[in-house]
TILUMNU-222609 format. One record per residue (C-alpha): residue in one letter; y, z, x. Coordinates in steps of 0.5 Angstrom, whole numbers, plus 500, padded with zeros to 3 digits. Layout:
REM residues N
<aa:a, north:Y, up:Z, east:X>
...
***
This chain:
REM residues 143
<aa:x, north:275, up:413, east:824>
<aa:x, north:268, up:417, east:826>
<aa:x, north:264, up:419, east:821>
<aa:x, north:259, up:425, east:821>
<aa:x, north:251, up:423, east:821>
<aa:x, north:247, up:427, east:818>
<aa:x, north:241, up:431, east:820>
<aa:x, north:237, up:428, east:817>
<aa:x, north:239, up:420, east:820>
<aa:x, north:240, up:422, east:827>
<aa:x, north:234, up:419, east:829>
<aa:x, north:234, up:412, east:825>
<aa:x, north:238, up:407, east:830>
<aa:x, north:232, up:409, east:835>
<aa:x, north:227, up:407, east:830>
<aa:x, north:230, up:402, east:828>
<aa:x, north:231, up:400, east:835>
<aa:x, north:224, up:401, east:837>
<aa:x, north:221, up:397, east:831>
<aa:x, north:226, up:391, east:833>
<aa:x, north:225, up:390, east:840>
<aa:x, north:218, up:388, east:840>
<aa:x, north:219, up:383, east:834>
<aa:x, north:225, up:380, east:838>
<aa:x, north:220, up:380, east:844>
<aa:x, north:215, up:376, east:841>
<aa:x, north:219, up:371, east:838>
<aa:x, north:224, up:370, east:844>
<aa:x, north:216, up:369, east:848>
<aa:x, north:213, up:365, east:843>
<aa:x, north:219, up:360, east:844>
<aa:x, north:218, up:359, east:851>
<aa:x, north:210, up:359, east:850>
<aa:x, north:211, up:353, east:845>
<aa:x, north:217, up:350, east:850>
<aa:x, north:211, up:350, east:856>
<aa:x, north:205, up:348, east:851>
<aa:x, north:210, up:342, east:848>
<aa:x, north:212, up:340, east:856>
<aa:x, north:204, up:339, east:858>
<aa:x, north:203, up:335, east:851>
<aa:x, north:208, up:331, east:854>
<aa:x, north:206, up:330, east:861>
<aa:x, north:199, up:329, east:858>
<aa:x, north:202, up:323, east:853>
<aa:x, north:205, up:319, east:858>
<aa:x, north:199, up:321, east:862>
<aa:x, north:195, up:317, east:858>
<aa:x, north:200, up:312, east:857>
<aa:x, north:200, up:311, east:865>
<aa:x, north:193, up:310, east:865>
<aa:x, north:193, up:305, east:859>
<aa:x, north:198, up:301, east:863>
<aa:x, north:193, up:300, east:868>
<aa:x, north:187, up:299, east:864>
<aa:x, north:189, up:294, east:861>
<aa:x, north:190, up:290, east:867>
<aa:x, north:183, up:285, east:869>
<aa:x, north:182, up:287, east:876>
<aa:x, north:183, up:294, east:876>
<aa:x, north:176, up:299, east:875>
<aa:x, north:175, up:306, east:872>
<aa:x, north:176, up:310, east:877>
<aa:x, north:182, up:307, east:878>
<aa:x, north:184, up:309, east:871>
<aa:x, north:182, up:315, east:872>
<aa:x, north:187, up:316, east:879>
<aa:x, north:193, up:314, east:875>
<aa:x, north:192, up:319, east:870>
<aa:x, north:189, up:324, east:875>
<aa:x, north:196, up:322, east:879>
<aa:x, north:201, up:323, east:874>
<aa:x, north:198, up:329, east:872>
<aa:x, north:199, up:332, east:879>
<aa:x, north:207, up:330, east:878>
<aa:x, north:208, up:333, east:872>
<aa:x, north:207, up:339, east:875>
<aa:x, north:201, up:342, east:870>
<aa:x, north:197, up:346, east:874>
<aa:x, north:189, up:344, east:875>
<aa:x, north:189, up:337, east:873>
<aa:x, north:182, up:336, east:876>
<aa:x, north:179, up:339, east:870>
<aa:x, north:183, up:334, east:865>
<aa:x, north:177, up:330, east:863>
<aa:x, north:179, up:322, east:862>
<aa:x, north:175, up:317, east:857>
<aa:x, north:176, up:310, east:858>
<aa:x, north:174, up:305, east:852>
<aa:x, north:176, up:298, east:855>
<aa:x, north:173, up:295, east:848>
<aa:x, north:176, up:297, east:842>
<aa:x, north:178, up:292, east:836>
<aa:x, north:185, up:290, east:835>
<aa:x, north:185, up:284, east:830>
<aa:x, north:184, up:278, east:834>
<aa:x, north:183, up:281, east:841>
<aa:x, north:181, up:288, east:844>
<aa:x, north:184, up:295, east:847>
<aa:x, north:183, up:300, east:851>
<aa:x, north:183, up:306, east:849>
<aa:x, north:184, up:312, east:853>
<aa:x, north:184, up:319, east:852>
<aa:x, north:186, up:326, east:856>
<aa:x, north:183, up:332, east:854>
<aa:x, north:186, up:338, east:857>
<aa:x, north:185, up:345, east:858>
<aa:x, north:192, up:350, east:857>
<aa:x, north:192, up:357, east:856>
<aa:x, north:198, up:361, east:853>
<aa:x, north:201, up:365, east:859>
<aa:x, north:204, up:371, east:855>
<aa:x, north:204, up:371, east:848>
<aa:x, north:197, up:373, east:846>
<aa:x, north:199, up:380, east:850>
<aa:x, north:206, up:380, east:846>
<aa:x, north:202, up:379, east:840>
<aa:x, north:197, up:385, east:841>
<aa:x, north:204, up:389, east:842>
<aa:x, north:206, up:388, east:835>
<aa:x, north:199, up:388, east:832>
<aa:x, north:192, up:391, east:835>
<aa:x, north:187, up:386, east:835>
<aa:x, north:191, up:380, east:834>
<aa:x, north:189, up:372, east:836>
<aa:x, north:196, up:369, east:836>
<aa:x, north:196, up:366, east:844>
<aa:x, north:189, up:366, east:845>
<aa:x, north:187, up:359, east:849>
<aa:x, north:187, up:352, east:847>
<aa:x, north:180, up:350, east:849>
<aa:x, north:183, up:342, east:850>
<aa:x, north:190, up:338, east:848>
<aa:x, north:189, up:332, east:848>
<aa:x, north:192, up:326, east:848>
<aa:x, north:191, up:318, east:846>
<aa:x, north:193, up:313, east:848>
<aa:x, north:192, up:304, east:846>
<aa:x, north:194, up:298, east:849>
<aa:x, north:192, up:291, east:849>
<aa:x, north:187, up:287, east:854>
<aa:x, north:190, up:282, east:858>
<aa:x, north:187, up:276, east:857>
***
């Protein structure tokens, strides 16, 4: 059964069409732009993690702390890991004892969204960079 449109209705599905599918692009982008900005935090949570595991050892110095982090950046795949930057603090109260805390600054900019954005809306800042994830992580000294 096939109705007739009429003249005034022909060109309503490509309308529609053509202010659907840019919405429907931003939405499917910003779905694995916010995937890949969880998956970095992540590698940068247990970075941090890592790092406190050697931390807290006695014999073990900064820079060997800096490695570990540095190092499990490197394998969890997140491009340029020298820029991450890494703050040790070995003398953080924690009830009767101490901890050490560590903290990983990253860099992460969006790859896709800003420019899907602006294809919506003119001028629009969705996507723009994270000047710096960070993550932290705290364990107890060894005595």
């Amino acid at each position: 059964m096939r109705t007739k449109l009429r003249r005034n209705e022909r060109g309503a599905a490509l309308i529609e069409t053509a202010i659907t599918i840019p919405i429907i692009l931003l939405v499917s982008v910003a779905i694995f732009e916010f995937g890949r900005a969880y998956q970095t935090w992540q590698v940068l949570t247990n970075a941090a993690r890592e790092g406190a595991r050697v931390a807290v050892l006695v014999d073990k110095t900064d820079d060997d702390v800096t490695a570990a982090v540095r190092n499990y950046l490197e394998a969890g795949g997140l491009p340029a890991f020298a820029a991450a930057g890494v703050v040790i603090d070995r003398a953080v109260p924690m009830g009767t004892n101490t901890a050490s805390r560590i903290t990983v600054n990253y860099p992460f900019t969006f790859a896709f969204l800003n420019g899907v954005a602006n294809l919506v809306s003119k001028g629009s800042t969705a996507g723009t960079s994270i000047t710096s994830m960070q993550s932290v992580a705290l364990m107890r000294n060894e005595i």
